[in-house]
C-alpha positions, -999 to 999 in steps of 0.1 A, spaced: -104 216 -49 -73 204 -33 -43 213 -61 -14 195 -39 4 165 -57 -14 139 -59 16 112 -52 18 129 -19 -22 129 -14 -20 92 -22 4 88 4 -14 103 35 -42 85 22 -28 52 22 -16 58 59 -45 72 72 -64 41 57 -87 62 42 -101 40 15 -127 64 -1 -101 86 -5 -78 68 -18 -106 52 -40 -113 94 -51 -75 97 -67 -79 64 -88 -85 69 -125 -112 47 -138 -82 22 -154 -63 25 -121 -39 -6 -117 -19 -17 -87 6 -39 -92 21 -58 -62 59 -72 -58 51 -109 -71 40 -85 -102 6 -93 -101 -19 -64 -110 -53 -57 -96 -76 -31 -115 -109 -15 -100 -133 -21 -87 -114 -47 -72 -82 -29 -59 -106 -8 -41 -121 -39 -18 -82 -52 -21 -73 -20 0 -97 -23 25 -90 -56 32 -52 -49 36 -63 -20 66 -83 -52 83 -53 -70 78 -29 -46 87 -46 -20 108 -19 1 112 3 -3 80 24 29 72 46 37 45 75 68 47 91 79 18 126 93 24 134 101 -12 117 107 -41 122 116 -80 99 128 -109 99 127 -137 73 136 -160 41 121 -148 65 93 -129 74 94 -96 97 68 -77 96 67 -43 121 53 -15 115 42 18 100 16 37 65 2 48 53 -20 81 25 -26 100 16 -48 124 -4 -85 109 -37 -90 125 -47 -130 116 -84 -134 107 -105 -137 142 -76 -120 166 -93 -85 166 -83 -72 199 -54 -91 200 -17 -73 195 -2 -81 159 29 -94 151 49 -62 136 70 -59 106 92 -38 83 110 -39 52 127 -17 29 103 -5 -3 99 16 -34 75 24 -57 64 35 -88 35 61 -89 20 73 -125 -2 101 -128 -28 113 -154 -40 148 -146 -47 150 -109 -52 111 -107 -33 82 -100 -33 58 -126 -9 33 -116 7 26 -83 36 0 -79 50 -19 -50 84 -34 -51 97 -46 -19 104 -79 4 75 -98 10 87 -120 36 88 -102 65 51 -102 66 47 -138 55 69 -148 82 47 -128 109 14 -146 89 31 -183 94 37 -173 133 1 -166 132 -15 -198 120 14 -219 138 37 -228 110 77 -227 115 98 -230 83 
């Protein structure tokens, strides 16, 4: 059994877009909770994750700092990818980055929360490019 943190696991997890795995650190009353705030439990987080890999095939998040305390960690960094619109498989995305942190809680060797703040807009902008909309 693998006895390494399982914040960091969770990490290398999320950007090697290994879903199962990812799925295998959830407690069974895992939430998510995005940056509009809105949470997403399992089962359905775990389709909600595999969807964001189809969508963002080669999304990566690096953490330069991070602090624990307890079973709370916060970690700093940022997250990007590039957007790949529905039917453009093949086709280059439109890349992105923005600044982000989050909040991870653990119970036992499990991740029972993991939270997202950051700026949404640099992806939304790339998804408007996509389906032909200018603001």
């Amino acid at each position: 059994m693998n006895k390494r943190n399982p914040t960091s696991l969770f990490v290398e997890r999320i950007n090697a877009h290994d879903n199962d795995g990812l799925v295998e650190l959830m407690t069974r009353d895992f939430t998510f909770i995005d940056s509009l705030g809105v949470r997403f439990v399992r089962p359905a987080i775990e389709n909600g994750w595999r969807q964001y890999f189809e969508m963002v095939p080669d999304y990566w998040i690096k953490v330069d700092r991070s602090i624990t305390e307890g079973n709370t960690t916060i970690l700093i960094g940022s997250a990007g990818g590039n957007y790949v619109s529905r039917g453009a498989r093949g086709r280059p995305g439109k890349s992105w980055e923005t600044p982000a942190v989050w909040v991870a809680r653990i119970r036992g060797t499990k991740m029972t929360e993991w939270r997202i703040y950051s700026d949404n807009e640099p992806i939304r902008a790339r998804m408007r490019e996509a389906n032909g909309k200018t603001d």
